[in-house]
C-alpha positions in Angstrom: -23.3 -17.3 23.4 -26.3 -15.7 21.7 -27.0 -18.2 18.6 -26.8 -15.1 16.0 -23.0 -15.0 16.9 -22.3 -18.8 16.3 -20.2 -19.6 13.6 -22.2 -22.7 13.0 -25.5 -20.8 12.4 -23.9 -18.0 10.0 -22.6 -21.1 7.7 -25.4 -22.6 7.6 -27.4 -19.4 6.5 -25.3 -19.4 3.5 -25.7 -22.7 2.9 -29.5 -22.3 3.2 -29.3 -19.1 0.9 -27.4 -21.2 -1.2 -30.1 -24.2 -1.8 -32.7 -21.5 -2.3 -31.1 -19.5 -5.1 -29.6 -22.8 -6.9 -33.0 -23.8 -8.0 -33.2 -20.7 -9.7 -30.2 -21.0 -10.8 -30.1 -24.3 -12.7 -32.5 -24.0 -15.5 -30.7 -21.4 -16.5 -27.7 -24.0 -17.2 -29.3 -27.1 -17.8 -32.8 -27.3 -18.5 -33.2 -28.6 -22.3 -35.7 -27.4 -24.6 -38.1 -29.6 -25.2 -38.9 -29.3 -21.5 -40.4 -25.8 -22.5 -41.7 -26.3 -26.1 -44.3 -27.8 -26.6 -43.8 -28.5 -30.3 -40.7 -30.0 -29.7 -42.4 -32.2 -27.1 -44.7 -33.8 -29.7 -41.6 -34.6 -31.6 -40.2 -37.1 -28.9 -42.7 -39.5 -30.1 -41.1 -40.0 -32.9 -37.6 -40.6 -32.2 -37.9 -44.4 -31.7 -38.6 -45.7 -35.1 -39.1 -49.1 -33.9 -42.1 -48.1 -31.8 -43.5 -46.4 -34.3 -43.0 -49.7 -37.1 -44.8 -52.1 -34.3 -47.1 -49.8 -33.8 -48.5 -49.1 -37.4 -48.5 -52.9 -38.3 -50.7 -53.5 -34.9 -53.0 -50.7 -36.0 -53.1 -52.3 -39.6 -53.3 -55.7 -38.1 -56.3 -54.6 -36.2 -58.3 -53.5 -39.5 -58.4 -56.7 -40.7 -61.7 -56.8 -42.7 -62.5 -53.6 -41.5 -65.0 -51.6 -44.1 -63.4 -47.9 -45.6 -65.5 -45.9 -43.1 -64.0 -48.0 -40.0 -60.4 -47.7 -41.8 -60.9 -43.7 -42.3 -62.1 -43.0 -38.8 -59.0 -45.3 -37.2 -56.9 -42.9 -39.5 -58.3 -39.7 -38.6 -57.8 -40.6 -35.0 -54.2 -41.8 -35.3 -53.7 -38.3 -37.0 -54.7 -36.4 -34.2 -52.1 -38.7 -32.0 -49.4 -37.9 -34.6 -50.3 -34.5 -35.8 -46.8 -34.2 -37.9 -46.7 -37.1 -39.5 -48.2 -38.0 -43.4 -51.1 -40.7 -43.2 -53.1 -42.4 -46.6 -54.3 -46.5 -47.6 -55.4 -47.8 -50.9 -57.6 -49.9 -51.0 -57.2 -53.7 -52.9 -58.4 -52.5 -56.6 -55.4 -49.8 -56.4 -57.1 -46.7 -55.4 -55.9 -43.7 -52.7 -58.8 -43.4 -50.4 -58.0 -40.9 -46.8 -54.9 -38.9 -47.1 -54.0 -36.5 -44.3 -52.6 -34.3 -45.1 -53.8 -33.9 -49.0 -50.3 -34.5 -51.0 -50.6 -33.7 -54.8 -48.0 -36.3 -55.5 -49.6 -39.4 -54.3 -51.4 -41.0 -57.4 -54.7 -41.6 -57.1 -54.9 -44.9 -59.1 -51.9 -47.0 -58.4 -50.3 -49.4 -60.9 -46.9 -51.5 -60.1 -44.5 -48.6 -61.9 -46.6 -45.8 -59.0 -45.3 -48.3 -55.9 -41.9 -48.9 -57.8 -41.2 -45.1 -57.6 -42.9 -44.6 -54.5 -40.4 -46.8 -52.5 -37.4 -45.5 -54.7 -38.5 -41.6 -53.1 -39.6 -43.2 -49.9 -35.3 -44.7 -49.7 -32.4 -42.4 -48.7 -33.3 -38.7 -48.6 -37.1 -39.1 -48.3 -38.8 -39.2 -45.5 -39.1 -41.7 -43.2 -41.9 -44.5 -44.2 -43.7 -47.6 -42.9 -46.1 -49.3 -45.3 -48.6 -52.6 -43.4 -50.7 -54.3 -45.0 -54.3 -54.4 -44.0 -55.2 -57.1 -41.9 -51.6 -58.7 -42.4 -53.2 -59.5 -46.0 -52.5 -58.2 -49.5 -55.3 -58.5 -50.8 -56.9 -56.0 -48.4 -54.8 -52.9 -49.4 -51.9 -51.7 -47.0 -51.7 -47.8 -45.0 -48.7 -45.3 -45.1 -47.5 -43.8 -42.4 -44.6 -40.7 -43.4 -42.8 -38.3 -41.4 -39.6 -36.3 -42.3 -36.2 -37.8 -41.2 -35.8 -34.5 -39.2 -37.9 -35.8 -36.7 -36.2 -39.6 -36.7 -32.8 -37.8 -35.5 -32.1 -37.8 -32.1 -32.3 -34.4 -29.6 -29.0 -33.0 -29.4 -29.2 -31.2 -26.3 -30.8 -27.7 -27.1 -30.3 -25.1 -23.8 -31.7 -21.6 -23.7 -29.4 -19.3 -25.5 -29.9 -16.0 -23.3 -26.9 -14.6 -22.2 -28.4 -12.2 -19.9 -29.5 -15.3 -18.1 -26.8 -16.8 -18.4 -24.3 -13.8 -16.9 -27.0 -14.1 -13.8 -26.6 -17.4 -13.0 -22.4 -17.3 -13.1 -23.0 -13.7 -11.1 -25.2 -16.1 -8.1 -22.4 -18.9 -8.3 -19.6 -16.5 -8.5 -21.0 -14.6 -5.0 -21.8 -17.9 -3.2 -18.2 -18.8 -4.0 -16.7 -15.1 -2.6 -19.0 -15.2 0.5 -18.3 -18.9 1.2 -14.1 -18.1 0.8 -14.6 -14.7 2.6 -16.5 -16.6 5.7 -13.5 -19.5 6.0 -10.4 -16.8 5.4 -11.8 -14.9 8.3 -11.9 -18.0 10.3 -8.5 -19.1 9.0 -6.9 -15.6 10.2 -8.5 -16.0 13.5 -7.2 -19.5 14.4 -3.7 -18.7 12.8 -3.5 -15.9 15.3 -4.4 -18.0 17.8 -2.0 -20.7 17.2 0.9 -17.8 16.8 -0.2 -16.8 20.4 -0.1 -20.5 21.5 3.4 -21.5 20.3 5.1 -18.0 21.1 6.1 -17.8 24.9 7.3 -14.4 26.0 10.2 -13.8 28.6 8.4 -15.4 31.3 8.0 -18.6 29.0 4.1 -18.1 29.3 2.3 -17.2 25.7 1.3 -13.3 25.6 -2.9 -13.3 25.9 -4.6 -13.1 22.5 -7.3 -9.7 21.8 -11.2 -11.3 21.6 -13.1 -9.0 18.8 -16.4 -11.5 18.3 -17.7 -14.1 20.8 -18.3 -17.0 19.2 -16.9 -20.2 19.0 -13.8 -19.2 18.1 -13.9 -16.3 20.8 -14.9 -18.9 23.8 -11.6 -20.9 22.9 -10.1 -17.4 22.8 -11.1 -16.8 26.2 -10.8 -20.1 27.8 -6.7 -19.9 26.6 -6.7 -16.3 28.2 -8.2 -18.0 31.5 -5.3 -20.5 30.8 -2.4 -18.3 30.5 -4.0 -16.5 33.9 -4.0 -19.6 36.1 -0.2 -20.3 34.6 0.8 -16.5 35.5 -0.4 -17.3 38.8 0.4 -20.3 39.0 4.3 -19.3 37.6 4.0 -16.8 40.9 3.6 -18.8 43.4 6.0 -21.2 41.7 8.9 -18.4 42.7 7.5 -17.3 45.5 7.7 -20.5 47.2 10.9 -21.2 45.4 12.5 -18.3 46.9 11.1 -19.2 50.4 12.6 -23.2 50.2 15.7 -21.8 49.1 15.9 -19.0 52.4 14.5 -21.8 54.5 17.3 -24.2 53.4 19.9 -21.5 53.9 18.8 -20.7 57.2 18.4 -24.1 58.4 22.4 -24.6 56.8 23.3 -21.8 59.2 21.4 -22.0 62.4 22.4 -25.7 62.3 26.3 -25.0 62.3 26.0 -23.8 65.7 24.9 -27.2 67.4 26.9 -29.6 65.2 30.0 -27.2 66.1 29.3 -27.6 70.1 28.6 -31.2 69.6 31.6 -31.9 67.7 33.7 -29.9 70.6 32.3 -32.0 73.5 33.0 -35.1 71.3 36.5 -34.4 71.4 36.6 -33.4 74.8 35.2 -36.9 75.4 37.9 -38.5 73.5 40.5 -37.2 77.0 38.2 -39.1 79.4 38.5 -42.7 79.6 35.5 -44.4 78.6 34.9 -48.2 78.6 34.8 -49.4 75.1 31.2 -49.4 74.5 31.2 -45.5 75.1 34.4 -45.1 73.1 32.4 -46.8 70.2 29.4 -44.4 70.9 31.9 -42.0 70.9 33.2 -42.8 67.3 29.4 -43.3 66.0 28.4 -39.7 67.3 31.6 -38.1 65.4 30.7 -40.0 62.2 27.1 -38.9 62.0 28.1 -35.3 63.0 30.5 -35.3 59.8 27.5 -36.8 58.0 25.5 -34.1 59.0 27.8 -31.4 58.3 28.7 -32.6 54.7 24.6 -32.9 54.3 24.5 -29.6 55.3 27.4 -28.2 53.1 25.6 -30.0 50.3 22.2 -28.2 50.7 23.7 -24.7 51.0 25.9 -25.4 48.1 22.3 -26.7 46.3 20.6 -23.5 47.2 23.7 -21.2 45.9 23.5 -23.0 42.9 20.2 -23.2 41.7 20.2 -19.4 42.8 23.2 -18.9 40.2 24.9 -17.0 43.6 27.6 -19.8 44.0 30.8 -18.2 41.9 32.7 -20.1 39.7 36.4 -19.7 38.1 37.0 -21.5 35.1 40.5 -22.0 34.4 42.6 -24.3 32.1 43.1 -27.6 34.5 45.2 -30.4 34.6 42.5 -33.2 35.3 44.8 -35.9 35.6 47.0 -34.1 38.6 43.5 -32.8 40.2 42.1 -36.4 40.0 45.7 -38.2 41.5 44.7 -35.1 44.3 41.4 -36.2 45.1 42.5 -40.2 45.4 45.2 -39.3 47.8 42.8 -37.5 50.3 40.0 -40.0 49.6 42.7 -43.2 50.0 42.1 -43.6 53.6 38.9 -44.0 53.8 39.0 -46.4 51.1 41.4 -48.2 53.1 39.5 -48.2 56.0 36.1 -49.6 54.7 38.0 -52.1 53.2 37.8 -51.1 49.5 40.1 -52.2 46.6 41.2 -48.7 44.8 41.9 -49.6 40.8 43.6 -46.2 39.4 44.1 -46.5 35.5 44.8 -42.9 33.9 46.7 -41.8 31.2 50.5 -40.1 31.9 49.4 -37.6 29.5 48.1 -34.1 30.4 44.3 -33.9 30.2 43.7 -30.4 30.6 39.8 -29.0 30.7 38.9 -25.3 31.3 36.8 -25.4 34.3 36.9 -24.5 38.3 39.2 -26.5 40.2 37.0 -26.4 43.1 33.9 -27.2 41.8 35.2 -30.6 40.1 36.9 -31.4 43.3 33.4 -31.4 45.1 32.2 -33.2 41.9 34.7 -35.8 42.4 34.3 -35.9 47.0 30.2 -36.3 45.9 31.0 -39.1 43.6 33.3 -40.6 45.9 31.1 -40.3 48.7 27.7 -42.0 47.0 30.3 -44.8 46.5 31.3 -45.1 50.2 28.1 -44.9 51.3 25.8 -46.6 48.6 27.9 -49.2 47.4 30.1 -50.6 49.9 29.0 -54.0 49.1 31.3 -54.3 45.9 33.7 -53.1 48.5 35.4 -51.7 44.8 36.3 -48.4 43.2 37.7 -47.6 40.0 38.9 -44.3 38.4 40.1 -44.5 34.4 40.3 -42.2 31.3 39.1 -43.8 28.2 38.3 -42.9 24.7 34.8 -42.5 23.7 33.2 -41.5 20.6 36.8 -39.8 20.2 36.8 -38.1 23.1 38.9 -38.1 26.3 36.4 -39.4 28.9 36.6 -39.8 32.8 35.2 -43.1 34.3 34.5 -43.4 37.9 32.9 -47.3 38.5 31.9 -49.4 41.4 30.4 -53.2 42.0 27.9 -52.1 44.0 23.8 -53.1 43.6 23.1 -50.3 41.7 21.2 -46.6 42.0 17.8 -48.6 41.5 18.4 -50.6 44.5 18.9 -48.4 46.7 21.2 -48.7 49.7 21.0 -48.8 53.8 21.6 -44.8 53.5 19.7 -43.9 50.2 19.1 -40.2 50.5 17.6 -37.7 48.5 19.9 -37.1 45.9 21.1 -34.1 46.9 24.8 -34.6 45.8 24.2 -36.2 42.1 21.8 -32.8 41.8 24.6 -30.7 43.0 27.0 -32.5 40.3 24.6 -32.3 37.9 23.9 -28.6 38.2 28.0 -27.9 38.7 28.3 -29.8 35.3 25.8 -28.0 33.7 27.5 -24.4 34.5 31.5 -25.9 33.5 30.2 -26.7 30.2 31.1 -30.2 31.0 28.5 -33.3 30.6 27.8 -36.8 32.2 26.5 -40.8 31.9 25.4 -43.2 34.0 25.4 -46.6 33.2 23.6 -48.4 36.5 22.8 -52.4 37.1 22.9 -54.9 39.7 26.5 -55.4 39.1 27.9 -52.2 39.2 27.4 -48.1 38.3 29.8 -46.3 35.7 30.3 -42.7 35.4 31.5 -41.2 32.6 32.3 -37.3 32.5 33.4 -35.3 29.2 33.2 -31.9 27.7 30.5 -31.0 25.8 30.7 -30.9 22.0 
């Protein structure tokens, strides 16, 4: 990705753009006057009044004894520090000597009544005075120092009144904050359309590919979900392509294996007219048994195939479950009987009737019967109730035996719990299991 193109390095060009038009910016907001004037600079000296006191008293403190010339000079010099401000001393025997600037109303000669009205102006609305003694001593004469009390005040804060200016600087912030919002909308749309495309599947249940205009960050994750939903078409593909090959393999090997298990099971019972000793009579018996095994395994995996092909038909129909289920017991009662099983039937003598195919429940039912033979013979029990649960009419099959996660001498693969399952599914009807070491309920019910 060329670095022009990265999302990254356009942000932070506005971000630098940003830093080096804000400096420009910002005086125009917030830089105060007396930054930029220098008249109004010499005025902050004079805002803290107490500074000022302690430092005329250590000036006057400093002329102790001093002669008029040293006094003058000290005074002319302190004038040129505090150009604004009014500066004069009399000397012991009552006379004005240096007054900068020259004030007309200053008395020359001073008597008590001239320093009585002089404080009385110098109080209130006059300006702002500090009168020292020389040298600390009274005797010596004391120094003035005046300014006006519009210089005492504080700053309010005094910014540049140019509206031209002004309408600049809101123009720079105003265009930082469109091209800012502009950048992140784009980048918003972008990754909105790319979540849409992520969380909407089409027919196939695969998201549609999403249309790269800029490759940039946003574009590599663009392409690297397009490489995505590639490897999952493919991958979907091969899926049904081997799919549909298990499912003509398994319905093949159903076929092709009828033939043998139908000549093997016709020289068994030509066997059955010799005499044999017992020992071959019992091979005899073992050899029938696993061939009707075989066969039923057989009718199981076609029956798999059919149905998770949706090319096995069903008939629904309005069925009396309790007659169906007494139907099933009666054919299933001898070989109860002969594995030695106790056979607890509990069901209601009123008519249960579901709408589903008579056929497909009866295989539901054999298959359950069957895992029960075969997997738990141990508990050498089987029961068959209707209960209600949760307000509805509910079928329980139950045995004692160790339970689906211990397995069993003939554990299989499942086949006949997926072909109930799958039978279920299509008769609108649903199922529990409730497995542990004591025992394995089943409970079937319609759907709500």
């Amino acid at each position: 990705m060329k670095i022009r193109q990265s999302l990254l390095m356009k942000y932070l060009l506005i971000i630098t753009a940003a830093l080096i038009l804000w400096p420009l910016v910002l005086p125009i907001y917030y830089i105060p006057k007396e930054f930029l004037d220098n008249e109004v600079k010499q005025k902050i000296m004079y805002l803290d009044t107490e500074k000022l006191e302690q430092m005329w008293h250590r000036e006057a403190s400093k002329l102790n004894g001093g002669t008029p010339e040293k006094i003058n000079k000290r005074l002319q010099t302190l004038k040129e520090q505090y150009s604004m401000a009014t500066m004069f001393w009399v000397d012991a025997d009552g006379n004005t000597k240096l007054m900068s600037p020259n004030q007309l109303k200053i008395p020359n000669q001073w008597t008590l009544q001239d320093s009585v009205e002089f404080m009385k102006k110098s109080v209130g609305t006059g300006p702002f005075t500090i009168v020292a003694y020389i040298g600390g001593d009274s005797n010596q004469g004391f120094m003035v120092f005046q300014v006006p009390h519009t210089l005492t005040e504080p700053l309010s804060p005094s910014f540049i009144d140019d509206m031209y200016l002004l309408a600049f600087g809101f123009l720079v912030f105003a265009l930082f904050l469109f091209i800012s919002w502009l950048f992140f909308s784009k980048i918003r749309r972008r990754l909105v359309q790319l979540q849409t495309a992520m969380t909407e599947a089409g027919e196939t249940g695969i998201p549609d590919k999403v249309a790269i205009s800029k490759i940039d960050e946003i574009g590599q994750l663009g392409q690297a979900f397009n490489r995505m939903i590639d490897e999952l078409t493919k991958s979907r593909k091969r899926e049904q392509e081997e799919e549909v090959l298990r499912k003509q393999l398994i319905a093949n090997i159903s076929h092709d294996l009828r033939t043998p298990l139908t000549t093997i099971r016709g020289h068994a019972y030509s066997l059955q007219k010799e005499s044999l000793s017992p020992k071959g009579e019992e091979s005899l018996h073992l050899i029938e048994s696993k061939v009707d095994m075989l066969s039923q395994l057989l009718d199981n995996l076609l029956s798999y195939t059919l149905l998770s092909a949706g090319k096995y038909t069903i008939k629904r129909k309005e069925t009396d479950m309790m007659r169906l289920i007494r139907a099933s017991l009666v054919s299933w009662y001898p070989v109860f009987e002969k594995e030695g099983f106790e056979v607890d039937v509990r069901l209601q003598e009123k008519v249960l009737v579901w709408n589903v195919d008579p056929q497909w429940l009866t295989r539901i039912i054999d298959n359950l019967f069957q895992n029960v033979v075969r997997h738990a013979k141990s508990g050498r029990y089987v029961g068959v109730r209707t209960e209600e649960k949760e307000g509805r009419n509910v079928v329980v099959i139950e045995d004692r035996g160790s339970g689906m996660n211990n397995g069993s001498h003939e554990k299989g693969a499942g086949i006949g719990l997926s072909i109930v399952s799958l039978m279920l599914k299509e008769m609108n009807l649903d199922w529990e299991i409730e497995s542990s070491s004591s025992g394995t309920r089943i409970y079937l019910h319609e759907k709500i």
